[in-house]
N, C-alpha and C positions, 0 to 999 in steps of 0.2 A: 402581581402581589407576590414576594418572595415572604418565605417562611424560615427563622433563621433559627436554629439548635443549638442551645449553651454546649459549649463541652463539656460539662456537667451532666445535661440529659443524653450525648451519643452515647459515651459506654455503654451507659445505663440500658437503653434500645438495644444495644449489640449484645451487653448479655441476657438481655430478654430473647430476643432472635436466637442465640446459640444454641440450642437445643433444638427447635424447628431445625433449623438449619444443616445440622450434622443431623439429622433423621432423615433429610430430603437428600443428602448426598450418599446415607448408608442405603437408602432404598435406589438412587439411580444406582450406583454401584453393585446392589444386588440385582438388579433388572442386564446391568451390562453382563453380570456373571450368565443368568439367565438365559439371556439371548444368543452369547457364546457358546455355554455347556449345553449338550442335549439333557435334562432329564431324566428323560429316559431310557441310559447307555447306563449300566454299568461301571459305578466309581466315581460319581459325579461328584461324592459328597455334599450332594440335599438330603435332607431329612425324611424320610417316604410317612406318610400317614399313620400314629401310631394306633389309632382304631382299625384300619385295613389292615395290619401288623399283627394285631391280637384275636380279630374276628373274621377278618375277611370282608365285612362290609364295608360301604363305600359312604364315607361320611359326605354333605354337603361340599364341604371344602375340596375333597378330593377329585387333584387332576388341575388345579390350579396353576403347579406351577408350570406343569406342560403345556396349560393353557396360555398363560403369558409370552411362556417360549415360543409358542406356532404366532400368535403376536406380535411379538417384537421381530418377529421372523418373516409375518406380513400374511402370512398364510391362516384369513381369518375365519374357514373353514374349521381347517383344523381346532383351530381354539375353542371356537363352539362346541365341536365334539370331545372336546375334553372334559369339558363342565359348561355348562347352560349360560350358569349365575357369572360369570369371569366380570361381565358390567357392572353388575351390584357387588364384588367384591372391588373392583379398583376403583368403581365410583364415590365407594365410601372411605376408601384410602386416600384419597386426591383432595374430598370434602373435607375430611377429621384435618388432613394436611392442614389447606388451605386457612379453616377454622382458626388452629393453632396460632398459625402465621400473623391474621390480625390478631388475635386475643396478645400475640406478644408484644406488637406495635402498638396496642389501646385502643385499636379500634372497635367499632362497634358488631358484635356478632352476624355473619351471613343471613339475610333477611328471612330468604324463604328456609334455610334451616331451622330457624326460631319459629318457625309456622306450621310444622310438622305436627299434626296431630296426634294426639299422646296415645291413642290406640294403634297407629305404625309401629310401634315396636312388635306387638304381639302380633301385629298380621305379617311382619317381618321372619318372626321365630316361627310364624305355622307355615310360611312359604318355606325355610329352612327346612323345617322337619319333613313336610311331605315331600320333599324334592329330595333328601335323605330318605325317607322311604325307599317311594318312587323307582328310585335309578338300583334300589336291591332286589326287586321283583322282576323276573322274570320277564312279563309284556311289555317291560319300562329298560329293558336290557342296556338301549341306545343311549338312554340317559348317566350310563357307568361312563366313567373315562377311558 
């Protein structure tokens, strides 16, 4: 059974996808810059944490983008020791992606995302925060980037 598209309805799809689409090539191209540039050297022109900036504490987020680099670098030690959470940061990048993707083509929303239970957010935000703790205490040192 073939399925056939007026030209009427492709643009229509294509500029629905544009947006996805230049997001998912500014993020591989941010990943290729990534993988290239160390980080962590002097001059790289990333962004460093503006909370480690101002406090010196080490936000959840922080060490991400080292992480991705030992990553895409294949060294997945390292990345670990960067930041813990690198899975639950890309995993939810790849998801929200993916999400988009259908929602532009019409299809219908990712099943088990729609099944998330509506208190996951908040045990989300208290994983964030004690693991933002955590990694500024002294016993929990390993947990800093």
């Amino acid at each position: 059974m073939s399925v056939r598209v007026s030209a009427v309805q492709q643009p229509a799809t294509v500029a629905r996808l544009a947006a996805p689409i230049a997001s998912g090539c500014a993020l591989v191209g941010a990943a290729a810059y990534v993988a290239i540039i160390d980080p962590a050297n002097p001059g790289t022109h990333l962004p460093s944490c503006p909370l480690h900036e101002l406090t010196g504490l080490w936000c959840p987020a922080c060490g991400l983008t080292r992480a991705t680099h030992a990553l895409l670098r294949g060294d997945i030690a390292a990345a670990f020791g960067h930041n813990l959470l690198l899975p639950l940061f890309l995993g939810a990048i790849v998801v929200g992606w993916l999400a988009w993707v259908r929602a532009a083509l019409g299809r219908a929303p990712i099943r088990w995302v729609t099944r998330v239970p509506p208190w996951s957010g908040i045990v989300l935000a208290m994983v964030l925060v004690v693991f933002g703790v955590l990694r500024n205490l002294t016993p929990f040192a390993a947990l800093a980037p």
